[in-house]
VOBA-918684 format. One record per residue (C-alpha): residue number from 0; y, z, x; residue in three letters. Coordinates in steps of 0.02 Angstrom, whole numbers, plus 50000, padded with zeros to 5 digits. Each point is the difference from the previous one (the first is absolute). Example, Ala and Ser with C-alpha at 12.3 -4.5 7.8 and 13.67 -1.06 7.14 Angstrom:
<rs>
 num    py    pz    px residuo
   0 49775 50390 50615     ALA
   1 50172 49967 50069     SER
</rs>
This chain:
<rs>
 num    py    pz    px residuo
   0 49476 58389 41755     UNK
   1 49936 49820 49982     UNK
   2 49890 49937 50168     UNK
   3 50080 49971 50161     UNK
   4 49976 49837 50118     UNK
   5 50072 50002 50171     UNK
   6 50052 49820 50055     UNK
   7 50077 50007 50189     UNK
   8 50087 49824 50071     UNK
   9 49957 49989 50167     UNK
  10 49965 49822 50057     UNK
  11 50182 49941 50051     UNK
  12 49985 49954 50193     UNK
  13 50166 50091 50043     UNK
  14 50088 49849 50098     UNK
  15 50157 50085 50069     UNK
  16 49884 50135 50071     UNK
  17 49965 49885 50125     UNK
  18 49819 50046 49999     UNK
  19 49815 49941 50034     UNK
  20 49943 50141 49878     UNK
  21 50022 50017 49812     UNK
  22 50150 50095 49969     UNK
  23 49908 50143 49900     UNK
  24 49915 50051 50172     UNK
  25 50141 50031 50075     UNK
  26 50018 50189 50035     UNK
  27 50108 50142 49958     UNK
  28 49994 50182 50036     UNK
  29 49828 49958 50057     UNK
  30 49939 49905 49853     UNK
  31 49994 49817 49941     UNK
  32 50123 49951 49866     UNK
  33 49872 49980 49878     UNK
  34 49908 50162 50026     UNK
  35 50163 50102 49936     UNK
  36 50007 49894 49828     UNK
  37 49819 50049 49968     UNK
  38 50044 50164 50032     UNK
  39 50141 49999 49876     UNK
  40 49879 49924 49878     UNK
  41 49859 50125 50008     UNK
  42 50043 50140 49921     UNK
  43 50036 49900 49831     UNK
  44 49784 49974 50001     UNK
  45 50023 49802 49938     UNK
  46 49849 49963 49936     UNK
  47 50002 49845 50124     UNK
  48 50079 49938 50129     UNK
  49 50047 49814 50083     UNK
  50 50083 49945 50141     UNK
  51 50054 49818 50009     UNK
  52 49972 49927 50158     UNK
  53 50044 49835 50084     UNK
  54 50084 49994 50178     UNK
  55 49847 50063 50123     UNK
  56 49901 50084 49838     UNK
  57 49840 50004 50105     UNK
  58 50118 50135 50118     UNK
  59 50068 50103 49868     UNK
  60 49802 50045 49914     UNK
  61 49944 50023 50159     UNK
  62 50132 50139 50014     UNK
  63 49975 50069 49857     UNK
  64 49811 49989 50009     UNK
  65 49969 50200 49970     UNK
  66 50094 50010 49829     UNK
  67 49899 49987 49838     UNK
  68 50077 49931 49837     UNK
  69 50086 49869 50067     UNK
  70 49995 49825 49958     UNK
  71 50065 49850 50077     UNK
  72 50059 49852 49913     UNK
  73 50050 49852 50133     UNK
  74 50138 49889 49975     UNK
  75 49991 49831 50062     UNK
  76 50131 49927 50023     UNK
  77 50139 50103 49978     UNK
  78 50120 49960 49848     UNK
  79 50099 50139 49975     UNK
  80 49998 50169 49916     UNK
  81 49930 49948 49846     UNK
  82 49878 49894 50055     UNK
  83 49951 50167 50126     UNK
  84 49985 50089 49833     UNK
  85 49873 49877 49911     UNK
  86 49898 50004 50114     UNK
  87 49929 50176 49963     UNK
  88 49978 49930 49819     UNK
  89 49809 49992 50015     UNK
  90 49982 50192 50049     UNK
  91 50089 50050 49850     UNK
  92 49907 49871 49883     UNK
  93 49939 50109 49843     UNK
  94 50114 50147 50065     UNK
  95 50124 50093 49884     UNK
  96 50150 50120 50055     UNK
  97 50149 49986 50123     UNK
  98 50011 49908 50193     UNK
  99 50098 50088 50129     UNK
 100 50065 49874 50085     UNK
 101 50069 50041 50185     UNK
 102 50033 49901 50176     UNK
 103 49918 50037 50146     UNK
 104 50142 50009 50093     UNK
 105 50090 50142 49913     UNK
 106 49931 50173 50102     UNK
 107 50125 50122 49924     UNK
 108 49955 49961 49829     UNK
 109 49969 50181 49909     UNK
 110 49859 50042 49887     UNK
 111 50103 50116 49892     UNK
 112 50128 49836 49960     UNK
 113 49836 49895 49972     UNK
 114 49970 50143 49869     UNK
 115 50161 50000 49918     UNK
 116 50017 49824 49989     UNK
 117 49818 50006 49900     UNK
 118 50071 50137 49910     UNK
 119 50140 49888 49931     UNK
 120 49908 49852 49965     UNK
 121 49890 50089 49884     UNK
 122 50116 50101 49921     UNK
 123 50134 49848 49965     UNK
 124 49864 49898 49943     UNK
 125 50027 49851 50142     UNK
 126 49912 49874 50036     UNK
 127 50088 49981 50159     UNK
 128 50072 50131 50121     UNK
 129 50098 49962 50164     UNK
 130 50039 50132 50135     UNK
 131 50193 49962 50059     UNK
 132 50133 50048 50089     UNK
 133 50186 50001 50022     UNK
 134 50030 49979 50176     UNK
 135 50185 49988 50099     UNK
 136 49943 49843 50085     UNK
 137 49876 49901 49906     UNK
 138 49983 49846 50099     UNK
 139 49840 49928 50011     UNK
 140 49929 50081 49834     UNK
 141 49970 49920 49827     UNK
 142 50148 50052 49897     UNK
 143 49954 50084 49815     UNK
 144 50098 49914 49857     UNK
 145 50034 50068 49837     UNK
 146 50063 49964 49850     UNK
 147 50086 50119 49878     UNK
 148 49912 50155 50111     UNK
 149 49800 49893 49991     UNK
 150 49932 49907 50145     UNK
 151 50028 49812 49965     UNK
 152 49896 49952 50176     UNK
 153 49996 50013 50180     UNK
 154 50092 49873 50127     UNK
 155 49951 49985 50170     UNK
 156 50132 50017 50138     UNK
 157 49971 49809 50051     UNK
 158 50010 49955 49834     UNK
 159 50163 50113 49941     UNK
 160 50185 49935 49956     UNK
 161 50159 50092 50101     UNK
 162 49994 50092 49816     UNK
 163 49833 50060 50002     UNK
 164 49995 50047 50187     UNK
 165 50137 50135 49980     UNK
 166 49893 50089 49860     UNK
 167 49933 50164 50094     UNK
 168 49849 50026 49885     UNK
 169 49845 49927 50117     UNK
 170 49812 49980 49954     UNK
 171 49897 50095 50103     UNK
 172 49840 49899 49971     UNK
 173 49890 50161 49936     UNK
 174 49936 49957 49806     UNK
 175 49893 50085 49856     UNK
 176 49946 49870 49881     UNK
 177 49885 50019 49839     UNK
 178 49848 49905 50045     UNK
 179 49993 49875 49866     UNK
 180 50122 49898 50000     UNK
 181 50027 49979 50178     UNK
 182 49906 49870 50065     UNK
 183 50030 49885 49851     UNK
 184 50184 50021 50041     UNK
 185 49986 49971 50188     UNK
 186 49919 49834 49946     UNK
 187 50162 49962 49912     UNK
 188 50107 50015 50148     UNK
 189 50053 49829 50102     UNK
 190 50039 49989 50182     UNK
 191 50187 49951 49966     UNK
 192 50089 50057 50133     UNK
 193 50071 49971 50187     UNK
 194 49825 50033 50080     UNK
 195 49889 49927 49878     UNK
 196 49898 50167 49968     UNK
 197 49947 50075 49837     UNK
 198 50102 50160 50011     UNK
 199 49957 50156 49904     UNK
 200 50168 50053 49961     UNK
 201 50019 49854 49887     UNK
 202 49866 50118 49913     UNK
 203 50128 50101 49868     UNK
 204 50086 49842 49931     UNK
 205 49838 49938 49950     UNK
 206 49979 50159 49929     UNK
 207 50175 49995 49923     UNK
 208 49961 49843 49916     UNK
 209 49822 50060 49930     UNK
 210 50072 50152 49929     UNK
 211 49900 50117 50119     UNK
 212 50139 50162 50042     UNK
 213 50036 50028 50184     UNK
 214 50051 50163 50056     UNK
 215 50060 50063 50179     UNK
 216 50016 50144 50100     UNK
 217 50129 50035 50139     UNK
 218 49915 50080 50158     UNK
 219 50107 50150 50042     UNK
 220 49989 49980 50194     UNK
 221 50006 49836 50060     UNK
 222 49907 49997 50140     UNK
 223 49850 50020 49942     UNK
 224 50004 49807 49930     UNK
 225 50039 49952 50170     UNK
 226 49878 49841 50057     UNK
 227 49982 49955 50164     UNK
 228 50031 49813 50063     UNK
 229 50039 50017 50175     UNK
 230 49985 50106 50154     UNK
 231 50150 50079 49986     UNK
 232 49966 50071 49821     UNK
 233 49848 50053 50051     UNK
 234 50075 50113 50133     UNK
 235 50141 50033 49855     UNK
 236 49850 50055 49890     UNK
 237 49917 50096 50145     UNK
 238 50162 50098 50041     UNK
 239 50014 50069 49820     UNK
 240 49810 50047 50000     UNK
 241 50014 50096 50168     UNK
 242 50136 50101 49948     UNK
 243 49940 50035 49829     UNK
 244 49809 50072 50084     UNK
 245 50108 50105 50116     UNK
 246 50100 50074 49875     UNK
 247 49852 50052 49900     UNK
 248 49914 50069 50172     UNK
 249 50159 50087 50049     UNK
 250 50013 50070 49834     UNK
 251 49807 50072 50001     UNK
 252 50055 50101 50164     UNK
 253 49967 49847 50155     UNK
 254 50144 50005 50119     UNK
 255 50038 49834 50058     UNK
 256 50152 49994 50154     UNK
 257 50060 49819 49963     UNK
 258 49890 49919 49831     UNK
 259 50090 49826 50044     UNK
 260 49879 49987 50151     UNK
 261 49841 50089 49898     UNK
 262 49860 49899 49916     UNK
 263 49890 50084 49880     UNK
 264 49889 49894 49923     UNK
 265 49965 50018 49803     UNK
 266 49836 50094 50015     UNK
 267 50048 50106 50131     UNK
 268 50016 50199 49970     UNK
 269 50089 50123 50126     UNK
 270 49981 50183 49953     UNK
 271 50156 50105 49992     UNK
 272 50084 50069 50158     UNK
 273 49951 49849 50093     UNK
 274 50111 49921 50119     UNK
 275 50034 49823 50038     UNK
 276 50104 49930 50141     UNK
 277 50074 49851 50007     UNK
 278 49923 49833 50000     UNK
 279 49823 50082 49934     UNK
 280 49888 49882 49906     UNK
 281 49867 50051 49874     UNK
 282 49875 49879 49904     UNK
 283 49872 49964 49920     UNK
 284 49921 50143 49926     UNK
 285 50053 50122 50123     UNK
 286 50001 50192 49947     UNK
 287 50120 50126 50092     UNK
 288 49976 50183 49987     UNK
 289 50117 50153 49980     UNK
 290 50111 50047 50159     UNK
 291 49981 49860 50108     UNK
 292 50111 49932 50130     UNK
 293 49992 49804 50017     UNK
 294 50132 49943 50144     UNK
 295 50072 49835 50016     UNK
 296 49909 49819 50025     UNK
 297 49831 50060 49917     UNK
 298 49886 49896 49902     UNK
 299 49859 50055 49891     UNK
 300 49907 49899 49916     UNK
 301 49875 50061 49857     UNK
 302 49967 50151 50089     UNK
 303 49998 50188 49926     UNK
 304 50118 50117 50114     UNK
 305 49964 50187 49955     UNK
 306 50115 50143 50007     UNK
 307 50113 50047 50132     UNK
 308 49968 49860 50107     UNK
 309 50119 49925 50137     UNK
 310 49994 49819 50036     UNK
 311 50115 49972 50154     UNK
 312 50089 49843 50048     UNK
 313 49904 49829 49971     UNK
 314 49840 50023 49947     UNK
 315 49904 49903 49906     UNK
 316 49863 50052 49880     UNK
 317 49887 49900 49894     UNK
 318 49858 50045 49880     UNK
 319 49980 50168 50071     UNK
 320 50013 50165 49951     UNK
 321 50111 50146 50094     UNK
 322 49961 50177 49967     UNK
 323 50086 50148 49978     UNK
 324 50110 50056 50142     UNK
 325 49963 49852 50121     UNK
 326 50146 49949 50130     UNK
 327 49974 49802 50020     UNK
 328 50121 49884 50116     UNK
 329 50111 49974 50065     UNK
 330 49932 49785 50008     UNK
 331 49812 50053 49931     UNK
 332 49902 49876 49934     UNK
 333 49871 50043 49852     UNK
 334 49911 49862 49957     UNK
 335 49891 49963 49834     UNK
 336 49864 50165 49976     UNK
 337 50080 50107 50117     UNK
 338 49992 50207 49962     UNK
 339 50108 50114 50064     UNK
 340 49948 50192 49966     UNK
 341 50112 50154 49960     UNK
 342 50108 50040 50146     UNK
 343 49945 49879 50119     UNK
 344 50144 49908 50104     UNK
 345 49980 49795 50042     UNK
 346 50129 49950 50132     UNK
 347 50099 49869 50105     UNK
 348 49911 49826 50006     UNK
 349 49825 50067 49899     UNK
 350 49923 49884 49887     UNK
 351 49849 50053 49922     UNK
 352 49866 49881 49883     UNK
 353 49891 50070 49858     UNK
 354 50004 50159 50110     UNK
 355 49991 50186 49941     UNK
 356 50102 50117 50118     UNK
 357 49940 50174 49932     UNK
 358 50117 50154 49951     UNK
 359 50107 50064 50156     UNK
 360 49937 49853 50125     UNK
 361 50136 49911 50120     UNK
 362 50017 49827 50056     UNK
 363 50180 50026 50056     UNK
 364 50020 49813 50134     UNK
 365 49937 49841 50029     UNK
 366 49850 49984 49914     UNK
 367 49886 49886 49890     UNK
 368 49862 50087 49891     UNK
 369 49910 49861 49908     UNK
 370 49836 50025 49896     UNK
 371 50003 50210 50032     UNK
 372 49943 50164 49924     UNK
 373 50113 50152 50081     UNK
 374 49943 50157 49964     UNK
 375 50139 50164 49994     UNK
 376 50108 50072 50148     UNK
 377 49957 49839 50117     UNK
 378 50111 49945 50133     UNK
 379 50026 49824 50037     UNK
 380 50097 49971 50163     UNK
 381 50108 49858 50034     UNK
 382 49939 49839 50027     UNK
 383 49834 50030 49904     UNK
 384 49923 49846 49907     UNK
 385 49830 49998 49908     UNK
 386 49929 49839 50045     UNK
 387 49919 49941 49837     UNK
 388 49959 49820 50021     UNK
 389 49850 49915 50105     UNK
 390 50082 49821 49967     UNK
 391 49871 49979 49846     UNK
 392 50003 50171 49890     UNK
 393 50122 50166 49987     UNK
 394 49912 50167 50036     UNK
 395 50044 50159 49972     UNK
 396 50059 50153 50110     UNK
 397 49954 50183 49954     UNK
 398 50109 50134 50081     UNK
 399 49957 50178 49949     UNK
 400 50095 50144 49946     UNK
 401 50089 50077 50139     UNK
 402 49980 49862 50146     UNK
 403 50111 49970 50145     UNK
 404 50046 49819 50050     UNK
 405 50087 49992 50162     UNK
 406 50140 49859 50017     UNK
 407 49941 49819 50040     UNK
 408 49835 50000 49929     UNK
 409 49889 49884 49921     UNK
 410 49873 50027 49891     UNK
 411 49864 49844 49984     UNK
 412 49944 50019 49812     UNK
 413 49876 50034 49927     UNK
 414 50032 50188 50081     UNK
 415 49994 50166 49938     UNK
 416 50096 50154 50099     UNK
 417 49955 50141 49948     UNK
 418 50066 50166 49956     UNK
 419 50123 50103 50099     UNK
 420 49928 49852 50151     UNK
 421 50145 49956 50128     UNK
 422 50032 49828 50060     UNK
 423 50082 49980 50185     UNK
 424 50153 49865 50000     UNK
 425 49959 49845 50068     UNK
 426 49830 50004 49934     UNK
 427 49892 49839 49914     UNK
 428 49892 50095 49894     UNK
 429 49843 49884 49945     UNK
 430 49871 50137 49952     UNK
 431 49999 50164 49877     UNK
 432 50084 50158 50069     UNK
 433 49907 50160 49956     UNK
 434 50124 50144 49901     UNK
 435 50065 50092 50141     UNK
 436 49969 49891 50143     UNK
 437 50121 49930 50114     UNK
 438 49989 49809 50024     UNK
 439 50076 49908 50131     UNK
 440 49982 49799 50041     UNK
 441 50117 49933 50142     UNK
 442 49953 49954 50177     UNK
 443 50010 50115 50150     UNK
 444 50160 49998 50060     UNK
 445 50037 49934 50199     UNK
 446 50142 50030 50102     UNK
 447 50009 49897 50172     UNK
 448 50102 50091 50117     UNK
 449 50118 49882 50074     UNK
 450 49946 49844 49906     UNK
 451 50189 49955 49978     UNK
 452 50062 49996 50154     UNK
 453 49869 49890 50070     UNK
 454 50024 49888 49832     UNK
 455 50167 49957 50042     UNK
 456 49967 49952 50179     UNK
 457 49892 49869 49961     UNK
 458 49832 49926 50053     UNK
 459 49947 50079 50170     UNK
 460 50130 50145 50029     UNK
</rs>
């Protein structure tokens, strides 16, 4: 197998998207557009890889920042396709082997019809390979023409007579060329047509006319050459990906009630037995266990849920971790570095912030736990809230295995309760409580006796 170069065409600006942002940021399933097409190209281990930029380039590295082997070659101005494609030209200088060449637009691209259109360019001998299609409605594609069963070239919708427009045979825009002669034939093509732009579909009738064989290879499901051009095809394109991840969940064993209203993100997994209500949302790199129960309006965000959990009605969980057995909701808030141990229980209106509630403890109503280690078996009444900021740092609250915190307390961190210690509601606690001690902070209370009656007859009754 000769080498492999991975060119990707993303600097188009996208104009009917409507957008500020390029239009290979634009998400799906989770993901920008252009993070699925390096996805698809991965597995075939190209020995490099560019990305032409133009519209907001300085965005699109940024966003891709983290990924090594990647190479981008700007385009300035924007020409057309073929111009897009020489601009990698200096990356490949000295270079031997094939170019992949994809859009960055195209997420449902597979790698196994990248392979088999590699397959058939080397065993045919091409110089040229194009991915098409034969769609029911082709508008808006560049129509494939042949002559006596060989492609004779490619004609843009725009540019198409009543004749051509009718042929069903479209170009997808995905290419394997032999690396040689393909920039001296780009240089060959002229921007004669209605936009004035150096196309590269006029690409195989300057290979016609040098003699150099082109080959293609019909996709066998359509939608994976897709592209996406507007918001509507994006949600088109984001439709066909939902239902395709729940079928393969559904199929490992994850019962989903209605999978039109449930988003599982790419590099999500759910464990088998797990059940998801409607209107559940998981992302990022979120990890579900075995046996779990995940009721409607819930959002987890890279988070790791263990087994036989229950998430009630709108929660919301982010960059935490849920243990084993743990009862959260309904309308919890877990915020980034949050723990919740085995069989603990997190309830109605509690929001907790990089705070470890240890295995069996409660916090069942109304409470904020910010900046907090909770030992086992505590119980955290309603209304509690760990006061972790002076106005100029965060500080940390210590409660102990075993502790008792009585309804409407607060506790002024830094503070440490210790083991088995009880806390009386209504308390401000602003020093240590010993293990085993009770603690109580509130003023004495008063009654008046008869203080009403002389309130509402006024001044000198």
């Amino acid at each position: 197998m000769p080498d492999l170069h991975v060119v990707i065409m993303a600097a188009g600006k996208g104009t009917r998207m409507k957008s500020a942002y390029p239009k290979v940021l634009h998400r799906v399933g989770g993901l920008p557009l252009i993070e699925y097409v390096l996805r698809t190209a991965e597995p075939l281990n190209a020995s490099s890889t560019v990305l032409v930029v133009g519209h907001m380039a300085d965005d699109v590295s940024a966003a891709l920042v983290g990924r090594t082997n990647l190479q981008f070659a700007p385009q300035e101005p924007q020409l057309g396709t073929a111009h897009a494609v020489l601009q990698a030209e200096p990356f490949l200088v000295g270079k031997s082997g094939l170019v992949v060449l994809l859009s960055g637009d195209v997420p449902l691209l597979s790698t196994e019809t990248l392979r088999r259109m590699i397959a058939v360019h080397v065993e045919t001998g091409a110089a040229a390979t194009l991915l098409t299609a034969v769609l029911d409605d082709p508008f808006g594609y560049g129509r494939v023409i042949r002559s006596e069963g060989k492609v004779e070239r490619v004609v843009e919708e725009r540019d198409a007579t009543p004749e051509e427009k009718r042929i069903p045979e479209i170009n997808a825009g995905i290419y394997i060329f032999d690396l040689e002669p393909l920039f001296p034939s780009l240089k060959a093509i002229a921007a004669a047509n209605a936009q004035g732009e150096y196309y590269l579909t006029d690409l195989p009738q300057v290979y016609r006319q040098r003699g150099l064989p082109v080959q293609t290879l019909q996709v066998e499901n359509p939608r994976e050459i897709l592209g996406i051009n507007s918001r509507a095809q994006l949600t088109e394109v984001g439709a066909i990906m939902r239902q395709a991840r729940n079928e393969e969940l559904m199929a490992a064993g994850v019962t989903m009630e209605d999978p039109a209203s449930t988003y599982v993100g790419p590099d999500v997994t759910v464990g088998p037995d797990t059940i998801l209500h409607p209107n559940v949302h998981l992302e990022g790199r979120t990890r579900v266990g075995s046996g779990c129960e995940i009721h409607a309006d819930v959002r987890i965000v890279d988070s790791t849920i263990g087994d036989r959990v229950t998430i009630l009605n709108f929660c919301l969980i982010r960059q935490s971790t849920v243990a084993a057995g743990a009862i959260i909701g309904p309308f919890a808030h877990l915020r980034p570095e949050s723990d919740v141990g085995e069989d603990a229980h997190v309830g109605n209106f509690v929001e907790l912030k990089k705070t470890r509630l240890g295995r069996g403890s409660k916090a069942n109503h109304l409470t904020y736990l910010g900046d907090a280690t909770i030992g086992a078996k505590v119980n955290v009444g309603a209304g509690t809230i760990t006061c972790n900021y002076d106005g100029r740092a965060k500080h940390r609250t210590v409660i102990e295995d075993g502790a008792f915190i009585g309804s409407d307390t607060q506790l002024i961190a830094p503070v440490t309760i210790g083991r088995d210690a009880y806390i009386g509601a209504g308390s401000s606690i602003t020093e240590d409580v010993p293990p085993g001690a009770l603690a109580v902070a509130r003023g004495r209370q008063v009654n008046k006796e008869g203080w009403v009656g002389k309130k509402k007859k006024g001044p000198g009754a």
